[in-house]
PyMOL commands that place a pseudoatom at each C-alpha (Angstrom):
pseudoatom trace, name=CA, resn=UNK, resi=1, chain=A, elem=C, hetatm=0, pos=[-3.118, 13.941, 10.411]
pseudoatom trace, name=CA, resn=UNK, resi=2, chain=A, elem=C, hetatm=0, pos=[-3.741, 13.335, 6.570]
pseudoatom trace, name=CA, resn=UNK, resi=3, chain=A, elem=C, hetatm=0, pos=[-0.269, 11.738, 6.533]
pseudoatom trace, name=CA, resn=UNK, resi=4, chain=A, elem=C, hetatm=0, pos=[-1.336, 9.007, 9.498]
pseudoatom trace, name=CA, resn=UNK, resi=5, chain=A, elem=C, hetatm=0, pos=[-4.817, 8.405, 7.335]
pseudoatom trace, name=CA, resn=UNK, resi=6, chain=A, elem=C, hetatm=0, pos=[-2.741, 7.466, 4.362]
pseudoatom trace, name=CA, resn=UNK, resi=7, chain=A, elem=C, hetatm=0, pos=[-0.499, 5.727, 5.819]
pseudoatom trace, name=CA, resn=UNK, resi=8, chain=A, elem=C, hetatm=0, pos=[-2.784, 3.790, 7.656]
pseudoatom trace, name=CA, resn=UNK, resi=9, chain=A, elem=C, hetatm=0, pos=[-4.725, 3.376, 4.763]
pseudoatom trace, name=CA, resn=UNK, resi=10, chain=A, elem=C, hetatm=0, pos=[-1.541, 2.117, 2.668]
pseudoatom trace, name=CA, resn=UNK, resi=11, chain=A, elem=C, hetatm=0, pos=[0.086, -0.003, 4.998]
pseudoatom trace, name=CA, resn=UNK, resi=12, chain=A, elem=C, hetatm=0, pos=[-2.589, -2.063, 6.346]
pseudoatom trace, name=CA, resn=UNK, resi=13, chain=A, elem=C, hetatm=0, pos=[-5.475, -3.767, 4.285]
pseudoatom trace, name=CA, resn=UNK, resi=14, chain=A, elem=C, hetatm=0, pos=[-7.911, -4.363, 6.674]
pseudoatom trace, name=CA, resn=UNK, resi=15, chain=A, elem=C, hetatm=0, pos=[-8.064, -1.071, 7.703]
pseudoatom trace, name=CA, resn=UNK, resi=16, chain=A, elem=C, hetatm=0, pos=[-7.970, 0.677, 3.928]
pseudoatom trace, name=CA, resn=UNK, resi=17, chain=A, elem=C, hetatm=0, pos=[-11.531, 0.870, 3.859]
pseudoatom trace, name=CA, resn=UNK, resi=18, chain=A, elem=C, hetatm=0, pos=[-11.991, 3.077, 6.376]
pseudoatom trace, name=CA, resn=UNK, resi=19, chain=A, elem=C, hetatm=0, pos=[-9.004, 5.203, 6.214]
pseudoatom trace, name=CA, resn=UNK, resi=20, chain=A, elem=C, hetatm=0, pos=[-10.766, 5.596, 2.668]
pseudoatom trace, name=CA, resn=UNK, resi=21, chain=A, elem=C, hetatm=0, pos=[-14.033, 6.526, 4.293]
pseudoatom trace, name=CA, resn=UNK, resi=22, chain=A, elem=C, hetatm=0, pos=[-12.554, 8.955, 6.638]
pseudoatom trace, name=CA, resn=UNK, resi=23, chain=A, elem=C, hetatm=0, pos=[-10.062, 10.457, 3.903]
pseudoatom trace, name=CA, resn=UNK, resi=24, chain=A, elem=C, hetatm=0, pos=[-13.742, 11.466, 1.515]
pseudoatom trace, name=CA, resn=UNK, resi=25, chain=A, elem=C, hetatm=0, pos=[-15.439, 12.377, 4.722]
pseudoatom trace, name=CA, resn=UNK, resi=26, chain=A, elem=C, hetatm=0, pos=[-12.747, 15.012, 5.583]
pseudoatom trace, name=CA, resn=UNK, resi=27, chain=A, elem=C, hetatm=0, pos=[-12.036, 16.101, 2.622]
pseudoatom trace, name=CA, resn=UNK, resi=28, chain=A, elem=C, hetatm=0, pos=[-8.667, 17.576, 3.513]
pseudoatom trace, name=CA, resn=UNK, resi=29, chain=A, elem=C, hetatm=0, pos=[-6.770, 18.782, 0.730]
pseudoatom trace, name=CA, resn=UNK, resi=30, chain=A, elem=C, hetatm=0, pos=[-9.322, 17.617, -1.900]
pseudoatom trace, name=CA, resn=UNK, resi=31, chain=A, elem=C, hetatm=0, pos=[-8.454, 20.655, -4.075]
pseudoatom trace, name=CA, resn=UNK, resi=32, chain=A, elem=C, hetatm=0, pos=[-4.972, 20.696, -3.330]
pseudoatom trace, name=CA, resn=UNK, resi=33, chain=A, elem=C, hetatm=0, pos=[-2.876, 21.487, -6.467]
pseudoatom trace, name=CA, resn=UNK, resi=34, chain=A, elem=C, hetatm=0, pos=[-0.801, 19.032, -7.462]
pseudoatom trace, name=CA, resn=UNK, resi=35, chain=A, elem=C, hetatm=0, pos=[1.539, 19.197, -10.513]
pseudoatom trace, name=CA, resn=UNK, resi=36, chain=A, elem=C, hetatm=0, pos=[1.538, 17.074, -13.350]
pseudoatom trace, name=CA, resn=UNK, resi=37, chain=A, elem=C, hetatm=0, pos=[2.977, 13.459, -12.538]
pseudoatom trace, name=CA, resn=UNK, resi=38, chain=A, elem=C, hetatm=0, pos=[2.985, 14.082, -9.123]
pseudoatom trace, name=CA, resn=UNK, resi=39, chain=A, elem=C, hetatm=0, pos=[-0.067, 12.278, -6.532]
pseudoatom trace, name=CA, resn=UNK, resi=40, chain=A, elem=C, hetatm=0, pos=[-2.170, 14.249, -5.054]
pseudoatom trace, name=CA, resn=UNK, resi=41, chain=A, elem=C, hetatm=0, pos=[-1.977, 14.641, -1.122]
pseudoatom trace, name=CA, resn=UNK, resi=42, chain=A, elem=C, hetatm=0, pos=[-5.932, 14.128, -0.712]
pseudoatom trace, name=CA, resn=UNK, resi=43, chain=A, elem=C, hetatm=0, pos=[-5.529, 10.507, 1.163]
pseudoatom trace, name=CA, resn=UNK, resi=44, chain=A, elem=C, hetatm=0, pos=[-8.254, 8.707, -0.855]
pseudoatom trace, name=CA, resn=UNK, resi=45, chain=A, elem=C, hetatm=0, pos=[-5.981, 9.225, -4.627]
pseudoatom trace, name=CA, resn=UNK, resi=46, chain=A, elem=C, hetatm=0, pos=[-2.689, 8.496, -2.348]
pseudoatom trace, name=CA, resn=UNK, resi=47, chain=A, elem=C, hetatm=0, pos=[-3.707, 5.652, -0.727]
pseudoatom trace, name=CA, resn=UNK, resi=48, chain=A, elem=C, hetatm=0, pos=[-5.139, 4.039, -4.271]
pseudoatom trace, name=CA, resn=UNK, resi=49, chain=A, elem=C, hetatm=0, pos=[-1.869, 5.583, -5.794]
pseudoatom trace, name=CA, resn=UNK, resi=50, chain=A, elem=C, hetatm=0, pos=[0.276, 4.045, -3.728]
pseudoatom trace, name=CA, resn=UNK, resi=51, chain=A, elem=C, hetatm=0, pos=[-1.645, 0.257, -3.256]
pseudoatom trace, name=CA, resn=UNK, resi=52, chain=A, elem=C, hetatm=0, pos=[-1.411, 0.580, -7.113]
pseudoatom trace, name=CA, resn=UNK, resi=53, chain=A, elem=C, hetatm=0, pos=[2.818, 0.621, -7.008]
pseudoatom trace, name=CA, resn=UNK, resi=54, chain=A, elem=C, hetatm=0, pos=[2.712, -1.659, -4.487]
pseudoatom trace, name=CA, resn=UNK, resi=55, chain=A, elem=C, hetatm=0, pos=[0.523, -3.922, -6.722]
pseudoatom trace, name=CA, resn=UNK, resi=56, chain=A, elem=C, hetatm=0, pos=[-2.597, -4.199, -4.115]
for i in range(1, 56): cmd.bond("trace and resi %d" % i, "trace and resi %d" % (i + 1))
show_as sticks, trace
zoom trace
């Protein structure tokens, strides 16, 4: 399910917002360790990660 959310999130603009409102809402995997360099799986910081490489 977090997967989907990002990738919702990532791939389509219009619907970022939201997959952003329901990725803070959940919560899921908010304290999930991530190493150093690597993007954390909590969908909010991978969706901005990833719009960020895209250049969005």
């Amino acid at each position: 399910m977090n997967t989907c959310l990002a990738q919702i999130g990532i791939e389509h603009p219009a619907l970022r917002g939201r997959a952003l409102e329901i990725g803070e809402r959940l919560g899921m995997l908010r304290d999930y360790p991530a190493p150093p360099g690597c993007t954390s799986p909590f969908a909010p910081i991978w969706i901005a990660e990833m719009v960020s490489r895209q250049g969005g």
